[in-house]
C-alpha positions in Angstrom: 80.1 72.5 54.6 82.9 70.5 55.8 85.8 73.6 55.2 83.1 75.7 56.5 83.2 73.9 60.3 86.7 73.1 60.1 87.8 77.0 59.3 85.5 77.5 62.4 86.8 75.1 64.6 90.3 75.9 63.8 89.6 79.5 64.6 88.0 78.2 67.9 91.0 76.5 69.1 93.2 79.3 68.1 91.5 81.8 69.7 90.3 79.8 73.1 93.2 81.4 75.2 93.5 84.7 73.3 92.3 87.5 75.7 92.1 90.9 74.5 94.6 93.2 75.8 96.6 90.6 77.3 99.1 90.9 74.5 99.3 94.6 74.6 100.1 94.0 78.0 103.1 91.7 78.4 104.6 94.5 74.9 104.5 97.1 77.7 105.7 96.2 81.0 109.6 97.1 81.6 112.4 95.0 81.4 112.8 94.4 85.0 110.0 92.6 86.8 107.3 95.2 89.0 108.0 93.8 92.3 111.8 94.9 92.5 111.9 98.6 92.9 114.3 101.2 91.7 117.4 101.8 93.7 117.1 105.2 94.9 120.5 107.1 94.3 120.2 109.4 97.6 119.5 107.8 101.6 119.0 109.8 104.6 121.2 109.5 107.8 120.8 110.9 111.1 123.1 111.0 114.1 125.2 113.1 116.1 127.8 115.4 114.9 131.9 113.9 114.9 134.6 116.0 113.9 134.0 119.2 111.6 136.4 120.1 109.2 135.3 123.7 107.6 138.3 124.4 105.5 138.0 120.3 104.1 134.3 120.9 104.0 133.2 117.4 105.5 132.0 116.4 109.0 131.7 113.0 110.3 129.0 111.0 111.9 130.4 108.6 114.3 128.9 104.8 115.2 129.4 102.1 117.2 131.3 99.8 114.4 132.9 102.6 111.8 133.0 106.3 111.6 130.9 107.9 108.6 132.3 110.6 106.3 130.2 113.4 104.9 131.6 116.2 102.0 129.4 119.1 101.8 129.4 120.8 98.2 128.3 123.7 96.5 125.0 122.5 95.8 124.3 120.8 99.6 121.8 122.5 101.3 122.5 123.5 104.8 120.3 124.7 107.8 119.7 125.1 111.1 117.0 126.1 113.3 115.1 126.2 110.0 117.0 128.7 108.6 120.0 128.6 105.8 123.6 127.7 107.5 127.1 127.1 106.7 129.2 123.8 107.9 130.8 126.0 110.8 127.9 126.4 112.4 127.8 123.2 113.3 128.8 122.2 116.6 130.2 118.8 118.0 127.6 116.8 119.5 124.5 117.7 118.1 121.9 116.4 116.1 122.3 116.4 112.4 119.9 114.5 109.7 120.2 114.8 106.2 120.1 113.4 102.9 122.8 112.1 101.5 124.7 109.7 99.0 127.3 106.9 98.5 130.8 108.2 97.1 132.2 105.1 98.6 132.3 102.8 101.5 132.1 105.1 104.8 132.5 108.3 102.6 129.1 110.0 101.5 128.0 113.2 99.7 125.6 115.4 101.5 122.4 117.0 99.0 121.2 118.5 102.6 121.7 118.6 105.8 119.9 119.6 109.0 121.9 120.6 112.2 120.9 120.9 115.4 117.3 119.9 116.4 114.3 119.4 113.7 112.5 122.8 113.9 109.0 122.3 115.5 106.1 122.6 112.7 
């Protein structure tokens, strides 16, 4: 009788701050802790249209402290007016919003870019 309640009440104290699923739990959460999120690789900019440089295929955006530089590529999407463009038919002064990301300090890579106005929906 005596191993009987001591089995028992060892199994008792072993299992008092067991709860189910709570073990399956910690096994599966990621490495980094939920609250940080993931840095996103791409940003989005808006401004007025700097210099424009068709043949180097960048344009800049310039700002009260530094000037930002933007390459278009192969794969950027261009428009304006809602329709597919082409870096020259940008013009000097306009609006221009985009998507964009970090190649280095001040220099950027644009994955799209809007000139001109945002077309009305």
């Amino acid at each position: 009788m005596k191993k009987l309640l001591l089995t028992l009440l060892t199994a008792a104290v072993l299992t008092a701050g067991y709860t189910p699923g709570a073990a399956m739990a910690d096994e599966n959460k990621p490495a980094t802790a939920q609250s940080e999120k993931p840095k996103r690789d791409t940003f989005p900019f808006h401004g007025k249209v700097g210099e424009v440089d068709v043949k180097g295929m960048t344009f800049t955006i310039p700002g009260k402290a530094n000037t930002r530089h933007f390459a278009i590529t192969a794969t950027t999407k261009v428009t304006k007016g809602g329709k597919p463009a082409k870096l020259s038919d940008a013009v000097q002064g306009e609006p221009v919003g985009g998507l964009a990301k970090k190649i280095k300090e001040g220099h950027y890579e644009a994955v799209s870019v809007r000139f001109g106005a945002k077309p009305k929906s």
